[in-house]
N, C-alpha and C positions, 0 to 999 in steps of 0.2 A: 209897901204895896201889898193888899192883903188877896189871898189865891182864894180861888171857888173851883169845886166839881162841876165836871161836865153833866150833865144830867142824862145824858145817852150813853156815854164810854164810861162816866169818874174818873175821867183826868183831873189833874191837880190844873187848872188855867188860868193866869192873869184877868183880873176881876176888870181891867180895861181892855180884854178881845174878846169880840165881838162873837166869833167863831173858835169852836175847838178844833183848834192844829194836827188834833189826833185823827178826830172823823169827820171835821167839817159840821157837824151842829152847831146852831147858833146859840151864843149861852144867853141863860133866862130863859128863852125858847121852851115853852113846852111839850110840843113834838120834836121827836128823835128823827134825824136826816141820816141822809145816804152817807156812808162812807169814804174820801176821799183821799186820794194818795196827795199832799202836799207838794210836792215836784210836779206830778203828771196835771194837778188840779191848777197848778200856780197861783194857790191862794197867797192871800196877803194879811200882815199883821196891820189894822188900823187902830188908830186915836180915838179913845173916850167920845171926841168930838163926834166924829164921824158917826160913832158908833149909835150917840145919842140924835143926831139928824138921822139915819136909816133909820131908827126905830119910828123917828115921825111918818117918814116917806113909806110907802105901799114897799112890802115884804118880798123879794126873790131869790132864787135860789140860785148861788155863784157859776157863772158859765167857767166852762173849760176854754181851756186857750190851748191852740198846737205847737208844740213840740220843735223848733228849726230844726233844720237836718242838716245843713250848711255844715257844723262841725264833722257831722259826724260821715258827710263826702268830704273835706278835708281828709281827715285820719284815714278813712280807707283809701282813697288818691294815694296817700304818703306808702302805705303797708301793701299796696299794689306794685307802685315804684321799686317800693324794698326788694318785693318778692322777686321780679322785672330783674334785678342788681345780681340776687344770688343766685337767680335761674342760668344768668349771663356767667356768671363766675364757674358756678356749677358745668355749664356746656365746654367752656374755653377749658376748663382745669381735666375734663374725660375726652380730648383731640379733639373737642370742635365740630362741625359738618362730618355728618357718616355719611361713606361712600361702600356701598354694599357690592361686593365684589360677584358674589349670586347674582346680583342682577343682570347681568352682562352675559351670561353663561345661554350660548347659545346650542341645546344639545338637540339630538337627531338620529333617531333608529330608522337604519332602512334594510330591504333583504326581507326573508322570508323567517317565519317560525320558526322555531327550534334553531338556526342556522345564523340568525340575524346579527348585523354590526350596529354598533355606535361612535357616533364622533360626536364632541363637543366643541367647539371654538369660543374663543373670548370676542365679542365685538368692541375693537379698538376702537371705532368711531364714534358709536356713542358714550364711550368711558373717556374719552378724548373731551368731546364735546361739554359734559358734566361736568370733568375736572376743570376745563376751562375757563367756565361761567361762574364756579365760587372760588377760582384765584382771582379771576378779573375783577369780581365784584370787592374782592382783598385788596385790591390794586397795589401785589405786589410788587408785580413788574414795573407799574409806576413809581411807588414811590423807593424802592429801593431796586432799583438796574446794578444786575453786575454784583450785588450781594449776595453771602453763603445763601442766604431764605431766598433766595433769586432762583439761584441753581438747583435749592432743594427741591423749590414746585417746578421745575424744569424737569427734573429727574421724575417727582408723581405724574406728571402727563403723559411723559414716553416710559413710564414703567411696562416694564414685558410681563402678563399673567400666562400661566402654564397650564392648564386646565387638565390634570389626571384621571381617567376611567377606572376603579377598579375592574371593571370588566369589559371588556369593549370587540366580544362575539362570542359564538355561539349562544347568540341573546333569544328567550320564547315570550311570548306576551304576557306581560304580568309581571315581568322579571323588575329588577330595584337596580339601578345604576349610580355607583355614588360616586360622585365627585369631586377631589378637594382641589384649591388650589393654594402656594403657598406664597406667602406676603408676611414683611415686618410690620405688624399692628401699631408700635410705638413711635417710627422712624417719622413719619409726618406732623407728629403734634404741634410740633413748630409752628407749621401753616395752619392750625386752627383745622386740623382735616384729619379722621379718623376712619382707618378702612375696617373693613366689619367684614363678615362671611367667612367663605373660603370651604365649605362643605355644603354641597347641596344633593340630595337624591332626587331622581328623577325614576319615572314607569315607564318601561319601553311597552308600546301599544300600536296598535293596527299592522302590524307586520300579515303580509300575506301566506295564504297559508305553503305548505309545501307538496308537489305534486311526485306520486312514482311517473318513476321511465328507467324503461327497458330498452337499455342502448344496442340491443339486436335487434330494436323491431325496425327498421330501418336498413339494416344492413343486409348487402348483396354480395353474398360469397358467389366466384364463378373461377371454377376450375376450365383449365386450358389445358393443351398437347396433348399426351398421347402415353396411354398407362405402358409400362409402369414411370413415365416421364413426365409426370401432368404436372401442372403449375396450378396457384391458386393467387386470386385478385380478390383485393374486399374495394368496395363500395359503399356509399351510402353512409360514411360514418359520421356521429355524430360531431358536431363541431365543439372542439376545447376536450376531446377526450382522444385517447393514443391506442388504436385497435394493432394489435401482434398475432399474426398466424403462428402455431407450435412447430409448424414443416410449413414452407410456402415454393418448395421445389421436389420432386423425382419421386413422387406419389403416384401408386398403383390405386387398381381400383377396389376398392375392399378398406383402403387405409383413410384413417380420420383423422380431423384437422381440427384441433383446442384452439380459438381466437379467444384470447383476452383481452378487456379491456382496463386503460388503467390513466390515471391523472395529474399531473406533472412527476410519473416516472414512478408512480406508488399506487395503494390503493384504497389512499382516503382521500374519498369522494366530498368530505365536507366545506370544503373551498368550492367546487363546481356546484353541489347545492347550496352555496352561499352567495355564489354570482346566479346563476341559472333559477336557483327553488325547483331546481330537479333532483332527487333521491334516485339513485341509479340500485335498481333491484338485482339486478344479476351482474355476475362480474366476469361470467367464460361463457361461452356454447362451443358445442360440439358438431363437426357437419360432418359426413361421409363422402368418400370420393364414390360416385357411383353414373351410370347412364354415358361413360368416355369412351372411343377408340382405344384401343392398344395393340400392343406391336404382339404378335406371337410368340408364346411362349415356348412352343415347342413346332419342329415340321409339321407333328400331324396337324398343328391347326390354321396352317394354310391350304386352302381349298384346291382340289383337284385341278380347277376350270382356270383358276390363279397357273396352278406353276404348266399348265398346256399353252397358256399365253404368254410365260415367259419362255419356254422353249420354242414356242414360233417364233417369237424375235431372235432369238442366239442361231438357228438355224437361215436365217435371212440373212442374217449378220456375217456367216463364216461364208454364203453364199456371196456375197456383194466383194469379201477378200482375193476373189479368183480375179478379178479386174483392179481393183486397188491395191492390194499389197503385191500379192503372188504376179502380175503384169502376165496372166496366164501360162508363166514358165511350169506353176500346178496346175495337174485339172484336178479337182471334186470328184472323187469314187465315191465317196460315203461317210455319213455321220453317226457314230455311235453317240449315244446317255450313257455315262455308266455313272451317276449317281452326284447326288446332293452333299456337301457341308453347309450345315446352319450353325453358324455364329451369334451366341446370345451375351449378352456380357450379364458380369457377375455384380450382384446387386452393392457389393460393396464401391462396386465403379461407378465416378460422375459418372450420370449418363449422358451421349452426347447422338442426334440425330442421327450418324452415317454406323451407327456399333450393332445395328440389327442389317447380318448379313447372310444371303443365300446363295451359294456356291455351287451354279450348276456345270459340271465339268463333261467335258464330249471328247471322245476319242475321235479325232480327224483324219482320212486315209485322204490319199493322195499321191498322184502318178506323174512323171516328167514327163516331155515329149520325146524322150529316147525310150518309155517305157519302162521307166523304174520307180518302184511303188517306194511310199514310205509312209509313214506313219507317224503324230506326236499329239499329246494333250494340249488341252486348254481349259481356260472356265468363264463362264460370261456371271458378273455380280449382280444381283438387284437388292435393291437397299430398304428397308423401311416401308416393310408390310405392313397395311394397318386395318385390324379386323374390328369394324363399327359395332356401334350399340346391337343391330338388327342382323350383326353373323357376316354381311357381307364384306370379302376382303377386297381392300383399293393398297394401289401400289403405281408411283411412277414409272410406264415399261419404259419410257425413253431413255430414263438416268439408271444407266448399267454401266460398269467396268469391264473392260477385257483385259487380261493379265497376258504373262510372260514374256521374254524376254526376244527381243525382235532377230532372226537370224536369217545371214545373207545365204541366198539361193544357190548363186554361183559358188559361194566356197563348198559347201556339200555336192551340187554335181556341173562341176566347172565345164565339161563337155558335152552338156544339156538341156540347157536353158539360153534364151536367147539373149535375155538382159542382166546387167551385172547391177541393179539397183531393185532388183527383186528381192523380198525378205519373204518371211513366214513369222508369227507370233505363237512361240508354245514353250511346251514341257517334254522332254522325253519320257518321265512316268507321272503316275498321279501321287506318288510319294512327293515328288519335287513340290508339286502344288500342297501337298500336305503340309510341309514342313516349311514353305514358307507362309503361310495363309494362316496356320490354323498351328500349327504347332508351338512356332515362336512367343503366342502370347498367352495359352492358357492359364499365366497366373492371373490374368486381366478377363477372361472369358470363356464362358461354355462352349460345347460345341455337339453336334449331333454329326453324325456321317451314315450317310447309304451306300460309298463308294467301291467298286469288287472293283481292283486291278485289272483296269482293260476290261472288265465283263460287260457286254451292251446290255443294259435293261430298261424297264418301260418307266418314262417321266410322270404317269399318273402311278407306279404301282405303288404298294406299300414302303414304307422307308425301314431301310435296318434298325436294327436297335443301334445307341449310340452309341462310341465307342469311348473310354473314359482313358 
């Protein structure tokens, strides 16, 4: 079989085709044709024959034929499947279904700036819910009841998460809260189920902001009784906080009062600005005892007009004796004043209402009806003078004492008196009344005296100096 050149390419070609297998010319042909890829052209090798009837026949140029693709969706179908197989191998062999443990994490800043809490919670119902649907869908529990992989996805559904705050208060806005929780990552692979997570941050935001207060503006100190015995009452205090007066009893007037305040027994206030978002700015005030009564300090500052109205009453009083006690076996000659003890107690004594005393004492004469004079002391007490804000002195006259010691009539002049159930109330000196009144307790109280032995003097006059 003898070979010829192409006359387009010079390929060497079988002198019986038609066309060159290289480029598609037609040999003999004296124009040079297109180029054609043999495969993609699906030209064909024909017979002399043929070749010799085309040359009769009107000349064209070979069409293209397409391509089946059928193969080539086979083989990808197949290397899909494949992939499909080792994707499958690949998931089962790294635990299967992830279950993201972060997702459940339900967290929550509440409270105020700077002061604020967080909590976090696990929602068990819909990790419940989750877990359920890709065991179900396992049909573990169908197809193997009662088996260890039974019990294991038993155990992943009521598994307990812990969920940790690194920080969880004194949180500000902006602040990073991180999370973890802890879980065995491997222990499920069994069931095809892989947990994942277990560290999440979170931004604590919208915390409201935090306001001052001044837990005295509210508050109503009110002092009570009677300087130097005054009491103090608070008011008005705030709720959830613990107000302490420094003195809250036997306060004169000139003396001050430290209230502190303070919060469960201390004085960090960041729990009460954590519940409240109140910032407490002051933690004491100071108030003055001032604008009170009090009891006198001394005789001279009981008022002239004061002790002429308790000597009317003791004169009225020894008067109204001549028919009450005496049954007129005494008559009444005459009443001397001879002078005041004022009893003040010492500041180191509880004070107590009845310890501020005025001792007005009166030499009493008196005559039997045989005509025999006699003579003995007494003192009539008033208690608990009290010189108000505006200088004026107030004082109960009613509630007075009358001292000494009751003695029968008839014994002193049995042939003189008519009745044997007559007494008298006294002292034979003003020492007696000294020493029991006022002497006995001067380690408990002061004491002032005007009193001259029997001397009668005037109830407005000046009072002696005191005797110590």
């Amino acid at each position: 079989m003898a070979n010829r050149k192409c006359t387009n390419c010079g390929m060497s070609v079988s002198d019986i085709a038609a066309f060159c297998p290289n480029c598609g010319s037609p040999i003999g042909g004296s124009e040079p044709q297109k180029r054609i890829n043999p495969i993609e052209g699906n030209a064909k090798i024909i017979s002399r024959y043929e070749t010799n009837q085309r040359e009769e026949a009107p000349k064209e140029a070979p069409k293209k034929t397409k391509r089946s693709l059928k193969p080539l969706m086979i083989a990808g179908g197949a290397a899909g499947a494949l992939l499909v197989m080792i994707l499958g191998i690949s998931i089962v062999a790294g635990g299967g279904k992830k279950i993201n443990l972060d997702d459940y994490l339900q967290f929550q800043a509440t409270g105020y700036d700077t002061v604020g809490r967080a909590d976090c919670y696990f929602d068990r119902m819909a990790y419940e819910n989750d877990v359920y649907e890709i065991l179900d869908k396992k049909g573990i529990w169908d197809s193997e009841p009662g088996s260890k992989k039974a019990e294991l996805a038993e155990e992943l559904l009521s598994a307990d998460y812990e969920p940790v705050l690194d920080k969880d208060s004194g949180l500000s806005n902006g602040d990073k809260v991180e999370v973890t929780t802890e879980y065995d990552a491997s222990k499920y692979k069994k069931l095809g189920v892989k947990l994942t997570g277990g560290n999440k941050t979170f931004e604590v935001e919208e915390l409201a902001p935090v306001q001052d207060f001044d837990p005295f503006s509210s508050l109503q100190v009110t002092f009570g009784g009677v300087s130097p015995m005054c009491t103090v009452a608070l008011d008005g205090m705030a709720d959830g906080l613990t107000y302490t007066a420094s003195q809250d009893a036997g306060l004169a007037i000139g003396d001050t009062v430290t209230v502190s305040v303070s919060y469960n027994g201390g004085q960090d206030f960041s729990e009460f600005t954590a519940d409240t978002g109140l910032k407490v700015t002051a933690t004491e005030k100071t108030y003055e005892v001032k604008d009170m009564p009090h009891y006198p300090e001394s005789l001279s500052e009981i008022p002239d007009d004061m002790k002429s109205k308790m000597d009317k009453v003791a004169r009225e009083s020894i008067a109204q004796m001549q028919t009450t006690e005496w049954k007129n076996d005494f008559e009444l000659l005459g009443v001397d004043f001879v002078g005041y003890y004022y009893r003040t107690p010492k500041k180191i004594n509880l004070y107590q209402e009845s310890d501020y005393r005025l001792y007005m004492v009166y030499k009493i004469k008196v005559t039997t009806s045989a005509g025999s004079n006699f003579e003995f002391y007494n003192y009539w007490c008033f208690k608990n003078m009290e010189i108000l804000p505006n200088g004026t002195c107030t004082c109960d006259l009613s509630d007075y004492e009358v001292g000494g010691e009751k003695h029968n009539i008839w014994d002193q002049f049995p042939r003189e008196v008519n009745s044997s159930w007559s007494y008298y109330r006294g002292f034979n000196t003003t020492d007696a009344i000294f020493n029991q009144e006022i002497a006995k307790y001067t380690d408990l109280y002061d004491y002032e005296s005007t009193v001259t032995d029997g001397n009668a003097q005037s109830v407005t006059g000046e009072a002696a100096e005191a005797e110590q």
